[in-house]
N, C-alpha and C positions, 0 to 999 in steps of 0.2 A: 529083526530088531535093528533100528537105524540109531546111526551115533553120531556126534558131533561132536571134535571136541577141538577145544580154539588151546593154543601153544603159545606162549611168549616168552622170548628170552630175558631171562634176568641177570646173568651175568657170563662174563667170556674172561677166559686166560687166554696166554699163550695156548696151551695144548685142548682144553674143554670149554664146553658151552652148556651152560646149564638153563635149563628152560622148567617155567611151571604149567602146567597144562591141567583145564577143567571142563565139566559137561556137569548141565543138569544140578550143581550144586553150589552151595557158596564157598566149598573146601578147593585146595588144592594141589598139586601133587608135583613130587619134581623129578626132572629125567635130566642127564647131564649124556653128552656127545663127545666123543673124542675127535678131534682135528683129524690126527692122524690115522687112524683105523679106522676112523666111521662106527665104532663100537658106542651103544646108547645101554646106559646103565639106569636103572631105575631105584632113585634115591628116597623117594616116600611115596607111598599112594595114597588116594582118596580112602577116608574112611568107610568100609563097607563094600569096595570095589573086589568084584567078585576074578578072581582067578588074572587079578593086572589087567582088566580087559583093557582099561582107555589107559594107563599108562603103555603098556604094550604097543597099540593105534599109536600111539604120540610116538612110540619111539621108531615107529614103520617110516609115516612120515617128518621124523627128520632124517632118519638113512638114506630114504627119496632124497632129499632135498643137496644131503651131503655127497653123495654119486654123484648128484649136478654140479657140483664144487660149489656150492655156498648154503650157508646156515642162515635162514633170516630174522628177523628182529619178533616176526611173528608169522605164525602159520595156520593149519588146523587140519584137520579127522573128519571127511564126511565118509560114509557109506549107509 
């Protein structure tokens, strides 16, 4: 099964970065990042989104991104 899912950040604190991220649908789902830990929490999913699959994907690559030291404005989920 191949997935894509595009990520956009919608808002930053000090400490979190919260992003929404979609595939395949016109809903969509939000994941927030912590600065300091690198820790991604998963705040709403897509309706119907079986077992977090692409919340999950979204939250891998912004952990990638965050090891790199930077969060960006927008990203995405291929495999």
């Amino acid at each position: 099964m191949a997935f894509y899912i595009q990520i956009s950040k919608v808002e930053e604190t000090e400490t979190d970065v919260t992003y929404n991220y979609e595939s395949n649908s016109p809903q969509t789902g939000i994941v927030q990042i912590s600065k300091g830990s690198g820790n991604c929490e998963i705040l709403q999913t897509i309706d119907g989104e079986i077992e977090d699959c692409y919340a999950k994907r979204a939250c891998w690559a912004l952990m990638r991104h965050w090891k790199e030291g930077v969060l960006p404005d927008k990203t995405y989920w291929a495999s």
